[in-house]
N, C-alpha and C positions, 0 to 999 in steps of 0.2 A: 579294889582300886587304892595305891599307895596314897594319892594324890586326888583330892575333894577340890583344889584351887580349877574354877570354869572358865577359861577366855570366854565373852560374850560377843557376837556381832547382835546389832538387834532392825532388821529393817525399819524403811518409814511406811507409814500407810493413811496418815491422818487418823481419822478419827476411828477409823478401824486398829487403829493399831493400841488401843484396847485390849485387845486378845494378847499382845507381849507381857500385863500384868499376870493373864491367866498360867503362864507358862511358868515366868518366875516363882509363882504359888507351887507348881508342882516342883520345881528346881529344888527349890528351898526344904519340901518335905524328904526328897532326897539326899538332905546332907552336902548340896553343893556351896559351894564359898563363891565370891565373884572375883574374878584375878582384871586382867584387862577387861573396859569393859567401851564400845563402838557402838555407837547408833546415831543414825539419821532421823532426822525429822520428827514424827511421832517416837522412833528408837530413838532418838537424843533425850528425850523427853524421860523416857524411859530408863535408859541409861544414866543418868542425871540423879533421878530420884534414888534409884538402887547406890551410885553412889556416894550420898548423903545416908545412907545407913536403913534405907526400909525396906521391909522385907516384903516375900511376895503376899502375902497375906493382908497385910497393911496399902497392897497398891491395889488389890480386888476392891475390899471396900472403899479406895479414892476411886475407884472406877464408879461405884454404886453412889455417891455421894449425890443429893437433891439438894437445888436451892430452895426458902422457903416456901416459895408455891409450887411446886414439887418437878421443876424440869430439873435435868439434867447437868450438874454442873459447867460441860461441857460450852452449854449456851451464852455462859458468862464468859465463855474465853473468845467469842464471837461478837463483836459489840458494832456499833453505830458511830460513824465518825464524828468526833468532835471537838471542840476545843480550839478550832484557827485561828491564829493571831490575826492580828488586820495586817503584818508585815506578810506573813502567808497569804493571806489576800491578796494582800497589792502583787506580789511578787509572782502569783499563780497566774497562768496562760488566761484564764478568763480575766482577769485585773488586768492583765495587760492589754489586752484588746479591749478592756475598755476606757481605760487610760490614753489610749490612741486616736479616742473619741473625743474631739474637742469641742465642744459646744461653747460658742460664742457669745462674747460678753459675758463669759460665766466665770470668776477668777479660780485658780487653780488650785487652791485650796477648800475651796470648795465642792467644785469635781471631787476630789478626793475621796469628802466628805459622802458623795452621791453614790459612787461608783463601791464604797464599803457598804452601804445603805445596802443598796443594788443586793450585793453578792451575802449579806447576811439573809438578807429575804429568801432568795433561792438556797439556801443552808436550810431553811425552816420548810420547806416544800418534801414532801415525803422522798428517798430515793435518793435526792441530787445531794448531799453528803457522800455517800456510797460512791456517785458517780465523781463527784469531785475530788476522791481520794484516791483513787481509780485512776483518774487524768494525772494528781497530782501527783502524788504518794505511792501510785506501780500496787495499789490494794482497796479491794472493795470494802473491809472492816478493816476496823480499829483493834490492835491485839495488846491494849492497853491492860484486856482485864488477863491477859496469858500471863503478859508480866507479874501485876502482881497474885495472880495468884500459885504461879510457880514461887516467887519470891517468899511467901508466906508458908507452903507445903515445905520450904527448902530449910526456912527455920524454925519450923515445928519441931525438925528430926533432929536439926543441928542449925543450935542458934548461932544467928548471926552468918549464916551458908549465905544468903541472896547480898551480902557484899563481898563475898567472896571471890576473887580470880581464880583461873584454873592452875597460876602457879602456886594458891592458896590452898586450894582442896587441897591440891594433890599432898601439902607441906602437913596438912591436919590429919587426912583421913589415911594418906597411903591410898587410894584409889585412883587410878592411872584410868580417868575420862577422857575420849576420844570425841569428838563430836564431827561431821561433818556438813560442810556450807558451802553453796555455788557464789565465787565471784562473779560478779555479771561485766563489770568493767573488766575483767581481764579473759574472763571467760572460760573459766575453770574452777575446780574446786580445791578445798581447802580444808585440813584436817587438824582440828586446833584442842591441844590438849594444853598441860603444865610443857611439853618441849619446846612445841611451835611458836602458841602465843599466850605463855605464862602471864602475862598483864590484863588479858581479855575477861569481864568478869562471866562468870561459871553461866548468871539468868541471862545473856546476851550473846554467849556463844549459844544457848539450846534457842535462846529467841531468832536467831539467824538461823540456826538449821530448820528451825520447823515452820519456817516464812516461806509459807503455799504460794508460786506466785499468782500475781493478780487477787489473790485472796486477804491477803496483809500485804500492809507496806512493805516496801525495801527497808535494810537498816543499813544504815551508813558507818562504815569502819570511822571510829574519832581517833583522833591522836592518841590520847591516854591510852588506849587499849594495847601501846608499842604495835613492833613491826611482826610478821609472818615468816618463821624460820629462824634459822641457828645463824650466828657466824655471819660472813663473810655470802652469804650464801640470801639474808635476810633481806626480805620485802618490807618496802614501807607501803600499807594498805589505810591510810589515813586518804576520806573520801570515796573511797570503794563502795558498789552495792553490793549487800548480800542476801540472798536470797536461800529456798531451800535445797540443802544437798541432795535432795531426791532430783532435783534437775539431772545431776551429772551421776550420782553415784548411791542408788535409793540404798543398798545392801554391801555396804564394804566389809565385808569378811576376808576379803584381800589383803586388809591390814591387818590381820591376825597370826596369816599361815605363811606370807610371802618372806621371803629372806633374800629379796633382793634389795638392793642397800638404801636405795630410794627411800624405802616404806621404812628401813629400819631406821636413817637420817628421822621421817618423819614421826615414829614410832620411840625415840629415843633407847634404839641399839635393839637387839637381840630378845626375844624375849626368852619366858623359863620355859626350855625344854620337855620338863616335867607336868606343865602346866595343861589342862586339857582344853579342849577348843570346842563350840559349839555355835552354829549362828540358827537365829529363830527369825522365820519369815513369815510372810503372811501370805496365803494361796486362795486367791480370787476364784480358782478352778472349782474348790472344795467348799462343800454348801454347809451351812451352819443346821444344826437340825433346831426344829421346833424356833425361826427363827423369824418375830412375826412384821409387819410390814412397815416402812417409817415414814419421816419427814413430819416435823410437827409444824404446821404454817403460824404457829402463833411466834416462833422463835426469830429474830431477829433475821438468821439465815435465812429459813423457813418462809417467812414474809417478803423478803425478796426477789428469793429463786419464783415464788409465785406473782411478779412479776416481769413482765417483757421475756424477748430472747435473751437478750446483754448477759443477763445474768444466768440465765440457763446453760448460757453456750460456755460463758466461763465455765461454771463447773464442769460441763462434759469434756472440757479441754484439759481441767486441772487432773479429772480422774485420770484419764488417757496419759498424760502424762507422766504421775507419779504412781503409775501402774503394771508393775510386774516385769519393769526393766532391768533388772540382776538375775531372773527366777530362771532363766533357760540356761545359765551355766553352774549355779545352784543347785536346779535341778539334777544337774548332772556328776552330783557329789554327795548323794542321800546319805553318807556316814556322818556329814561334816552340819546338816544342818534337818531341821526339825520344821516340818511344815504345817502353820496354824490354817485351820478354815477361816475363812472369813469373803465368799462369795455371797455377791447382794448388798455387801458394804460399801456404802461409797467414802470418798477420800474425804469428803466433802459433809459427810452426816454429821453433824454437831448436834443434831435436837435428835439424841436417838434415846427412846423408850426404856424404863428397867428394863421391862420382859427382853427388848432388842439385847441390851448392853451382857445380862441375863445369860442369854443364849450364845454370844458370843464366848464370852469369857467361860462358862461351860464347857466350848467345843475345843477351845484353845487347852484348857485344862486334860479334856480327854484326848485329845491328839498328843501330847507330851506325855502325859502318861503309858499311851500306847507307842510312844515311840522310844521311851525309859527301859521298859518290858522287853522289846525286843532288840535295843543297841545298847541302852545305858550301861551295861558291864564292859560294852569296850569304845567308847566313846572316844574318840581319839586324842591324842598329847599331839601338842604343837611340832614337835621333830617327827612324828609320824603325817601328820596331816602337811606338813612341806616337804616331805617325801612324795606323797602322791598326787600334788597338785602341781611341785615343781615351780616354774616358772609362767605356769599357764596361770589366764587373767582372770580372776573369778568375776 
């Protein structure tokens, strides 16, 4: 093979998607380079890190990493709402219905006083954070600690990454990040690299894309971040929700092979011909071996899901959701992508086991290497693989 440069797509899958470090680990023992690199959700996450400079080896053991009392790092990126202001109070649907409450002879500034009273109480009541942020917020947790601790893995590799924009990276590193993110206000998605929305910082484009809905808050487009597109052509997305691109688009390999002009506008032009293409997904179908059972009830998630339906049904909804939506036309292009096991996984497992995490990453590792052995010598170039997919939609 002339050419070691890999285009990446990387699916999302939440916290299954895990198994995309195991892959890059075998990518890497191969000699592959990363050329463009595309991912959703848990794949932005993913894509993000590889673009900052680590290798697949270095993201197995962030896979492995314990916090001191030995769960999962994971659990930390899953947190408990908090922090409301009292303007968040007043201003939230419950403040306001109680503010509509007048109780007589009682002056209004004192109400005030009552009705914050009031709503800090039920703040401190097990749950009703969760549910308050839920009502308020469009998310059951807080993805305070995602932030920073993407922010911190970002300048570990390359300091000073987590202030960085993506017309930033792209100016330092030469790596051409793709991330994808569901507008909810306009009701479509959005593919924000150094082209689209060079202004947008690098930890808040992958924090949009991997906003599970109902699971984390909405993040709202700010001004600073400019508008969405080139030219004449540019959106201004100042007050926008966003949510994760797994909504609309869990596996965009699309933007890799397609050369319709669309995708190239959004792609910024043509890519290198030479270049080769590869997307790694994650197949619910295929069982992880030695793969042992989960859900830890002490973890935050964990503590939840164990109780009411609310929360149960959420997740059965999020999984469904962001679940194996791109894989039936994927499927039907085995040259073009590489299918990791990962059934039994849910979207949703944050408290998941070494031995779990273990087992995954194992299977992922042996599914690449089995699929290296029998394609990897002709692994397709970009001008080969939009030959055969044409103009059809992956």
């Amino acid at each position: 093979m002339k050419s070691n440069r890999l285009d990446l797509a990387f699916e999302g899958g939440g916290a299954r998607g895990l198994a995309l470090n195991g892959a890059i680990a075998e990518l890497d023992k191969e000699g592959f380079l990363p050329g463009r690199l595309v991912g959703t959700s848990a794949g932005a996450i993913c894509a993000a890190l590889v673009a900052a400079g680590y290798t697949g080896r270095e993201l197995v053991d962030m896979s492995r990493e314990r916090t001191p009392d030995g769960r999962s790092t994971m659990t930390v990126l899953v947190g408990n709402p908090t922090g409301f202001s009292d303007d968040e109070l007043r201003a939230s649907s419950l403040g306001t219905f109680l503010r509509a409450i007048d109780v007589p002879f009682v002056p209004g500034v004192i109400e005030d006083r009552i009705d914050l009273a009031i709503l800090r109480a039920l703040l401190r009541v097990p749950l009703f954070p969760n549910v308050f942020s839920f009502v308020e917020e469009g998310g059951l947790f807080s993805a305070d600690g995602f932030v920073g601790w993407l922010s911190e893995k970002l300048d570990a590799r390359l300091p000073g990454a987590s202030q960085l924009t993506l017309g930033q990276l792209y100016e330092v590193t030469g790596r051409h990040l793709s991330v994808v993110v569901t507008d909810t206000t306009r009701g479509t998605f959005c593919v924000l690299n150094h082209v689209t929305a060079p202004l947008c910082p690098v930890v808040w484009a992958v924090r949009m894309s991997m906003g599970i809905p109902f699971f984390w808050p909405e993040v709202v487009w700010k001004e600073s971040w400019g508008t969405y597109g080139r030219g004449k052509g540019a959106t201004a997305l100042a007050g926008h929700t966003m949510v994760d691109g797994g909504v609309v688009s869990n596996f965009a390999l699309r933007l890799l092979v397609s050369d319709e002009d669309w995708i190239r506008d959004l792609m910024g032009g043509a890519p290198d011909p030479e270049s080769h293409v590869l997307g790694l997904c994650l197949d619910t179908d295929r069982d992880v071996a030695d793969a042992p059972s989960h859900l830890d009830p002490e973890s935050a998630i964990g503590a939840a899901l164990a109780h009411g339906k609310v929360f149960r049904r959420v997740e059965r909804v999020v999984n469904a959701a962001l679940s194996g939506n791109d894989l039936a036309e994927a499927a039907s292009h085995p040259a073009l992508v590489c299918s990791l096991p990962a059934k039994g996984y849910g979207v949703t497992e944050f408290s998941m086991s070494l031995p779990r995490i273990d087992a995954l990453l194992a299977a992922a590792e042996g599914a690449t290497r089995t699929w290296l052995s029998t394609r990897g010598p002709r692994i397709l170039k970009v001008k080969e693989a939009q030959q055969m997919v044409s103009k059809r939609a992956l």
